[in-house]
Every structure is written in structure tokens, then in C-alpha cells.
The first five atom37 places (N, CA, C, CB, O) and aatype in JSON, in Angstrom:
{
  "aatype": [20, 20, 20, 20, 20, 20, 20, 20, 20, 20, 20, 20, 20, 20, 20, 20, 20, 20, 20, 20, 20, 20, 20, 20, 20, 20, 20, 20, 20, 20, 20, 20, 20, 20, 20, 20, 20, 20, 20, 20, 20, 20, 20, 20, 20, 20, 20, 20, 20, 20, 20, 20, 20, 20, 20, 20, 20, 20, 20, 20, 20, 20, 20, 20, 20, 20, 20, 20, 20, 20, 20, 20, 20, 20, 20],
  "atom_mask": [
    [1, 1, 1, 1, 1],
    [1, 1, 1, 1, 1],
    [1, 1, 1, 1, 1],
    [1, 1, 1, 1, 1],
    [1, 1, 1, 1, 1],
    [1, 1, 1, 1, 1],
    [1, 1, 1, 1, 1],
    [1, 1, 1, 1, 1],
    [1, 1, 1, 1, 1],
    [1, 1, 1, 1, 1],
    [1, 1, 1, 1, 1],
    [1, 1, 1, 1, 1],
    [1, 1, 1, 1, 1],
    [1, 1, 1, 1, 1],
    [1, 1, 1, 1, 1],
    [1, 1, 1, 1, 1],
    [1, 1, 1, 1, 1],
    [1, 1, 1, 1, 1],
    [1, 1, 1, 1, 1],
    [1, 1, 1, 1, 1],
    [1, 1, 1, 1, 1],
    [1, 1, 1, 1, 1],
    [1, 1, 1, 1, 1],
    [1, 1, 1, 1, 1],
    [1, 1, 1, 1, 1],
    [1, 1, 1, 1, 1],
    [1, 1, 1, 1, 1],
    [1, 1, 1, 1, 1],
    [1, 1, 1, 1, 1],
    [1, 1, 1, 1, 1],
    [1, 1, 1, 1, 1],
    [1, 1, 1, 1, 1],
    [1, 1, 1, 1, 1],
    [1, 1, 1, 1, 1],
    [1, 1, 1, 1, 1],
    [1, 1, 1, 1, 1],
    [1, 1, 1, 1, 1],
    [1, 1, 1, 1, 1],
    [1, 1, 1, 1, 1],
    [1, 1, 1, 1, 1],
    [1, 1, 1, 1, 1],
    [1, 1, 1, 1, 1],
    [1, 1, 1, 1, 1],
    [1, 1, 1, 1, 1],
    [1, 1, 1, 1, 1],
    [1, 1, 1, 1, 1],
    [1, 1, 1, 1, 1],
    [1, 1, 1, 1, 1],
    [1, 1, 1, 1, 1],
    [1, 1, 1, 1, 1],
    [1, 1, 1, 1, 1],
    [1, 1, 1, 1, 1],
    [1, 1, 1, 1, 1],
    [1, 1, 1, 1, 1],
    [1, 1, 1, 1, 1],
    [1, 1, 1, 1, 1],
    [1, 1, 1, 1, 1],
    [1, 1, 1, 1, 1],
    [1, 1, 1, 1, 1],
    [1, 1, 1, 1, 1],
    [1, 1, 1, 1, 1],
    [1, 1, 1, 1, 1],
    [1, 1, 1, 1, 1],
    [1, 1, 1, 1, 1],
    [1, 1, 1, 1, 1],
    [1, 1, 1, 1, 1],
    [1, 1, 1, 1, 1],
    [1, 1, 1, 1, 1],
    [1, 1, 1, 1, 1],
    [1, 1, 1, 1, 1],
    [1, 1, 1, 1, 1],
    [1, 1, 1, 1, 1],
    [1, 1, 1, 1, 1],
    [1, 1, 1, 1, 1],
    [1, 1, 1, 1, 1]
  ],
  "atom_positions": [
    [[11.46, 18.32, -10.94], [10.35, 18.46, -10.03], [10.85, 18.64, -8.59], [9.42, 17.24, -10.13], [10.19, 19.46, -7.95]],
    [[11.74, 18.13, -8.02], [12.23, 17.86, -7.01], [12.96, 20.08, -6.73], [13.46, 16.15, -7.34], [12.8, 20.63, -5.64]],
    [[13.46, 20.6, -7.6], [13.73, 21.78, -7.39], [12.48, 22.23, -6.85], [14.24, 22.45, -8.49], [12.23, 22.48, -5.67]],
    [[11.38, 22.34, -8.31], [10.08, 22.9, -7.52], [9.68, 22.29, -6.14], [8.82, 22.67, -8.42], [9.53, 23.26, -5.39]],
    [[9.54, 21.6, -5.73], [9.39, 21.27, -4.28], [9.93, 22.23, -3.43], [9.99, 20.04, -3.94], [9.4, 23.18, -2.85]],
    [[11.04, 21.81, -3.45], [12.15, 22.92, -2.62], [11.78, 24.49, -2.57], [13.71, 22.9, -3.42], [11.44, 25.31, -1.72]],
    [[12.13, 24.41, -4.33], [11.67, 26.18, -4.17], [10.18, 26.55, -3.46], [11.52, 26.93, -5.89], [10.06, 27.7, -3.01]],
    [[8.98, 25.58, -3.33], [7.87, 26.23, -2.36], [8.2, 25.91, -1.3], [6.49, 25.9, -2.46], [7.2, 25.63, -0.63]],
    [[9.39, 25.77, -0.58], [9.75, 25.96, 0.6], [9.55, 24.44, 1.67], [8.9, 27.26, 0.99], [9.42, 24.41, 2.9]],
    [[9.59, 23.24, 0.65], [9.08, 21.61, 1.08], [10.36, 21.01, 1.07], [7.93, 20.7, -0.07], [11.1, 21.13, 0.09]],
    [[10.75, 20.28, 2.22], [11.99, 19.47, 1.71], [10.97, 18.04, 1.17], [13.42, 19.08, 3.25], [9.8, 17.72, 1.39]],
    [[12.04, 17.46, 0.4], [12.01, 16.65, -0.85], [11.49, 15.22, -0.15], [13.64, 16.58, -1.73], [12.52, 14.62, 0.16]],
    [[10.31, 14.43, 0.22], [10.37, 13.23, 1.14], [10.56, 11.92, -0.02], [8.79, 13.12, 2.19], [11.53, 11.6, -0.71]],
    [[9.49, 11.46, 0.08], [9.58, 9.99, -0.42], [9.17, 10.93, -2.22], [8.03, 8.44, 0.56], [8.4, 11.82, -2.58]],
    [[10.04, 10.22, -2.75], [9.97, 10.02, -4.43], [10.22, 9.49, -5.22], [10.22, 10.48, -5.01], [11.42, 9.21, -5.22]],
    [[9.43, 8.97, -6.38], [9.55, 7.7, -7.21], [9.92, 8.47, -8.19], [8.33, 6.68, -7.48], [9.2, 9.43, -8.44]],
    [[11.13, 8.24, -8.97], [12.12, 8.49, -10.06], [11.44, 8.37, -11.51], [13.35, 7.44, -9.93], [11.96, 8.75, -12.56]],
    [[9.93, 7.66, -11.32], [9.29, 7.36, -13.07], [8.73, 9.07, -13.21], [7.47, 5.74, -13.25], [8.64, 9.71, -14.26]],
    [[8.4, 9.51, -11.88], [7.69, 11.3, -11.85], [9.02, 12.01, -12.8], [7.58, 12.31, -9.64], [8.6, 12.84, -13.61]],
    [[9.88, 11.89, -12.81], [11.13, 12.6, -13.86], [10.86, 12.33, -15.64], [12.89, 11.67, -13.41], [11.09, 13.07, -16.6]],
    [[10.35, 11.12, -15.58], [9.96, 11.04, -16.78], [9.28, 11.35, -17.84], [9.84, 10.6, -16.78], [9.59, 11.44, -19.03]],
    [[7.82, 11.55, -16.96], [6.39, 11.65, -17.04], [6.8, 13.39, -18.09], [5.34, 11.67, -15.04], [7.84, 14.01, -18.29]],
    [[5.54, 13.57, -18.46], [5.33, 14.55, -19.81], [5.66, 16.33, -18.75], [3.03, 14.26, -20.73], [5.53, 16.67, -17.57]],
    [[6.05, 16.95, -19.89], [5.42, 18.84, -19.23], [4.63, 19.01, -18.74], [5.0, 19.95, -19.94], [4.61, 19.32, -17.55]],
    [[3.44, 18.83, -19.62], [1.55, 18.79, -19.21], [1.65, 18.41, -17.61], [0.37, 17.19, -20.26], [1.55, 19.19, -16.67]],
    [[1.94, 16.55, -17.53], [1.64, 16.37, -16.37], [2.64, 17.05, -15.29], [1.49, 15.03, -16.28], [2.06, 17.18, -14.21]],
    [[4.1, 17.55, -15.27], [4.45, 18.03, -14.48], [3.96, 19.52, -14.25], [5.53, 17.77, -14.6], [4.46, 20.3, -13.43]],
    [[2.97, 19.78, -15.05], [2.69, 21.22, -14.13], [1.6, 20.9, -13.76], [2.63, 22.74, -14.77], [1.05, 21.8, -13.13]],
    [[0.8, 19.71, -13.89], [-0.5, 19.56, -12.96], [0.01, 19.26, -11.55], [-1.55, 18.28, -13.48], [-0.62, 19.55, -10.53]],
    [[1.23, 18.64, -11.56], [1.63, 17.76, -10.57], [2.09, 19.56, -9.73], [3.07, 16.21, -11.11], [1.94, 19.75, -8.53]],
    [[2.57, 20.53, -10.6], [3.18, 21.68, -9.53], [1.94, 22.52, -9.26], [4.53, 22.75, -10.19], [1.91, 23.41, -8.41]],
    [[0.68, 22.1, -10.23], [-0.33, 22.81, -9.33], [-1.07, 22.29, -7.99], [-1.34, 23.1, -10.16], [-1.62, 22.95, -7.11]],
    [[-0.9, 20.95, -8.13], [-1.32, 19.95, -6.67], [-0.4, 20.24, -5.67], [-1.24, 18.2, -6.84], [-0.75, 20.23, -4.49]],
    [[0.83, 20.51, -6.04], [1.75, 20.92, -5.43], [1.2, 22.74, -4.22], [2.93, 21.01, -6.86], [1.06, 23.12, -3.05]],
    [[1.09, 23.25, -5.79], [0.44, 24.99, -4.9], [-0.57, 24.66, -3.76], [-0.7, 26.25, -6.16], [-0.81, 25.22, -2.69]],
    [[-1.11, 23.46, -4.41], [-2.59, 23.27, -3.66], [-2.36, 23.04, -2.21], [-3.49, 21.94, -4.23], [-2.99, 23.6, -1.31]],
    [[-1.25, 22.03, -2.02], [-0.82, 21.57, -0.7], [-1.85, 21.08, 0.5], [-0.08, 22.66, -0.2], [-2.05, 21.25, 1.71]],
    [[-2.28, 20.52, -0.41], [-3.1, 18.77, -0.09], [-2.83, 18.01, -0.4], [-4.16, 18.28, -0.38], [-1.91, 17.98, -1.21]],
    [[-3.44, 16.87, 0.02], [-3.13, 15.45, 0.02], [-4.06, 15.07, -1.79], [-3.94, 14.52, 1.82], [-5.18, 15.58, -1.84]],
    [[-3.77, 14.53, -2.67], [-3.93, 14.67, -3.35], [-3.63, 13.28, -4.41], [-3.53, 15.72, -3.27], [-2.86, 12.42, -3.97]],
    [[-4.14, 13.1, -5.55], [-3.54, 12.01, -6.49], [-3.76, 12.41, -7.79], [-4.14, 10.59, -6.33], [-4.93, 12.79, -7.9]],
    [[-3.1, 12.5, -8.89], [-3.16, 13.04, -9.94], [-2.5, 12.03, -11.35], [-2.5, 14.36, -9.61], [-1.39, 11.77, -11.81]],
    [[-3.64, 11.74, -11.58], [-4.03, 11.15, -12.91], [-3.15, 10.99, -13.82], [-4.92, 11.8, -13.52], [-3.81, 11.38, -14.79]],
    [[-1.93, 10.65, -14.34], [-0.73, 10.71, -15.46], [-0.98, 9.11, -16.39], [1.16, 10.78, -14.47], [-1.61, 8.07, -16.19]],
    [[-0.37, 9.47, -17.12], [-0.5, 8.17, -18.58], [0.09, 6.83, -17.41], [1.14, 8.58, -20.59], [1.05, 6.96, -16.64]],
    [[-0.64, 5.77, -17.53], [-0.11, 4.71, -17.29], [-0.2, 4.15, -15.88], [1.04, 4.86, -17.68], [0.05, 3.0, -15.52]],
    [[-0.8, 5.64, -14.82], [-1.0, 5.18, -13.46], [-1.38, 6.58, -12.78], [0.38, 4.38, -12.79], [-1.95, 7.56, -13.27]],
    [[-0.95, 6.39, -11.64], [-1.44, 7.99, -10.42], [0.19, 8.68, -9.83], [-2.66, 7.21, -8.34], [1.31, 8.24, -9.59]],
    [[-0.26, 9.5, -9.81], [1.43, 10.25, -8.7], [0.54, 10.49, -6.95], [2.27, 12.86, -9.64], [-0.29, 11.4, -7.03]],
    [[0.57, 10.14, -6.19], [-0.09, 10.31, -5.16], [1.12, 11.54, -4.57], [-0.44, 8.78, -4.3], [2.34, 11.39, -4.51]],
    [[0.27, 12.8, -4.17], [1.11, 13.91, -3.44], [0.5, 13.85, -2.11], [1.03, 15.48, -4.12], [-0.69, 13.77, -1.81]],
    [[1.68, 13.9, -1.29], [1.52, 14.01, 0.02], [2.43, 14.69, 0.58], [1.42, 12.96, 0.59], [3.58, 14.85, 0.16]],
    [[1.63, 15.38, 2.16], [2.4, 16.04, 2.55], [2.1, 16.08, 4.15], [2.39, 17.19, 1.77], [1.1, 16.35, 4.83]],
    [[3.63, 15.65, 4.48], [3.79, 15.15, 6.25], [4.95, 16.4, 6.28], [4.56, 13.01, 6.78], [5.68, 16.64, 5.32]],
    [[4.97, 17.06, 7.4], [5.2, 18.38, 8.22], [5.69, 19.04, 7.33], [6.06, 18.41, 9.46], [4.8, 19.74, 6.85]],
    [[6.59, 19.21, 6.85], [7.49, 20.42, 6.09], [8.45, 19.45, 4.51], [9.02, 21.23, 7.69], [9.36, 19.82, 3.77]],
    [[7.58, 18.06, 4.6], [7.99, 17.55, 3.37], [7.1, 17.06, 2.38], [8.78, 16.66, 3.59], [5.97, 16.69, 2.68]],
    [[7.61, 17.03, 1.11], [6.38, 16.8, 0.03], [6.68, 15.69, -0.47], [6.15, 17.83, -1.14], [7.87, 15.43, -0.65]],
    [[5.77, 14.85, -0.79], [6.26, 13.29, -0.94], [5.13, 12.97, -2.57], [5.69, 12.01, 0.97], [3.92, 13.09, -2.77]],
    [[6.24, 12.57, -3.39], [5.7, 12.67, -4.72], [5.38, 11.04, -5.16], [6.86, 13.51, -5.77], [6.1, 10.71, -6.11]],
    [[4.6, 10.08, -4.75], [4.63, 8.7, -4.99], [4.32, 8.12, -6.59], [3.6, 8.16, -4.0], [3.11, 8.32, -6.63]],
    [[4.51, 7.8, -7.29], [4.19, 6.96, -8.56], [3.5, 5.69, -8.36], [5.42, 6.63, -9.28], [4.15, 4.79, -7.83]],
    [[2.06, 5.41, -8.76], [2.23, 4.05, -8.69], [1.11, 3.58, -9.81], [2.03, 3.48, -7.11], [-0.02, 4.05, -9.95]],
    [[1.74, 2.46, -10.62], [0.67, 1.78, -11.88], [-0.6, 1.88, -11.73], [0.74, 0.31, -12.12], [-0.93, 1.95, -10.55]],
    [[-1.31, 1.91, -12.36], [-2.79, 1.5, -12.61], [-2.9, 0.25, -12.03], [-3.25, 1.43, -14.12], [-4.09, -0.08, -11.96]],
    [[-2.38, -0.33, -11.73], [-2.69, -2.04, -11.13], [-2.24, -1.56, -9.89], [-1.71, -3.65, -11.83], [-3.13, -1.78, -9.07]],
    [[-1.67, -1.24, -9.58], [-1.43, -0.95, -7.95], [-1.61, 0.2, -7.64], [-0.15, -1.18, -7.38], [-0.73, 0.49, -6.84]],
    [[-2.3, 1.12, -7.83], [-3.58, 2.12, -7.29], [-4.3, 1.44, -7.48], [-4.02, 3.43, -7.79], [-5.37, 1.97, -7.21]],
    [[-4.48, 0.22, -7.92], [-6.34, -0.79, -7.8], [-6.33, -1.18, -7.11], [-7.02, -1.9, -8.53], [-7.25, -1.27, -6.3]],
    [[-5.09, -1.7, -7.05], [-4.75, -2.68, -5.84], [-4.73, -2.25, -3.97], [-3.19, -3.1, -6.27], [-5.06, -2.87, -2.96]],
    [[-4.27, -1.1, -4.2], [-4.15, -0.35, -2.9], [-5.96, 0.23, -2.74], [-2.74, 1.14, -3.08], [-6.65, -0.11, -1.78]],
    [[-6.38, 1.0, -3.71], [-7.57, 1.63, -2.94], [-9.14, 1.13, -3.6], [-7.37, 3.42, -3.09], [-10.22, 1.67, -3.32]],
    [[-8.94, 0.07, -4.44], [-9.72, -0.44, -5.07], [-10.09, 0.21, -6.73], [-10.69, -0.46, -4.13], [-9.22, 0.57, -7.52]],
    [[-11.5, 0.24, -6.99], [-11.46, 1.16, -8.64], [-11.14, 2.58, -8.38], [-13.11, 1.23, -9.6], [-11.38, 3.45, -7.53]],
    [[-10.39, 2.4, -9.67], [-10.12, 4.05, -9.98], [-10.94, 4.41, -10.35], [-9.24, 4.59, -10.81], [-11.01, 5.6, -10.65]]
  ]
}
């Protein structure tokens, strides 16, 4: 994932290492949020990938179902 970043022309910011894991399916939703290039959160087995994007970097966050509750209340 971290190539695709790059290759749309984003250097690589904050990234959680469980996004390497995660399925095909969800990594091409994650490279279409990516095209989208908004601020964004996208739905994967087990929790959210929050995409963000501060000046010229793309920041791919992971975080559980208990802590996306925790941070923004119900999912």
C-alpha cells in the first residue's frame, strides 16, 4: 500500500503496519479513498483505516472497533 501512495504522487505519513495485512478487497477500497483524496474512514474486518491527508502526505491510520468508539463515539 505504501508504493501506491507514493506512486499518486503522496509521501508516505503516519501508518499502522495491521493496513499490510488486511484483505485485496479492502486494499483497493482503501486505493479508491486514496483516488478520492479526502479525509475519509473506511470500514475493514475488525475496525476502521482512517485516511488522511496533511499537505503532500497520506496518512493511513488503523484503529479497532473499540477505539474508533472510543475516539468518535458509535460507529
Amino acid at each position: 500500500m505504501k508504493q501506491y501512495i507514493e506512486s499518486k504522487g503522496y509521501a508516505v505519513g503516519c501508518y499502522s503496519d495491521e493496513i499490510d495485512k488486511l484483505s485485496k478487497n479492502t486494499h483497493k477500497n482503501l486505493k479508491r479513498a486514496i483516488d478520492f483524496g479526502d479525509y475519509t474512514d473506511v470500514k475493514v474486518k475488525g475496525g476502521y483505516v482512517e485516511v488522511c491527508f496533511v499537505d503532500n502526505e497520506c496518512d493511513l491510520v488503523y484503529l479497532t472497533a473499540s477505539e474508533y468508539k472510543s475516539r468518535y463515539g458509535e460507529e
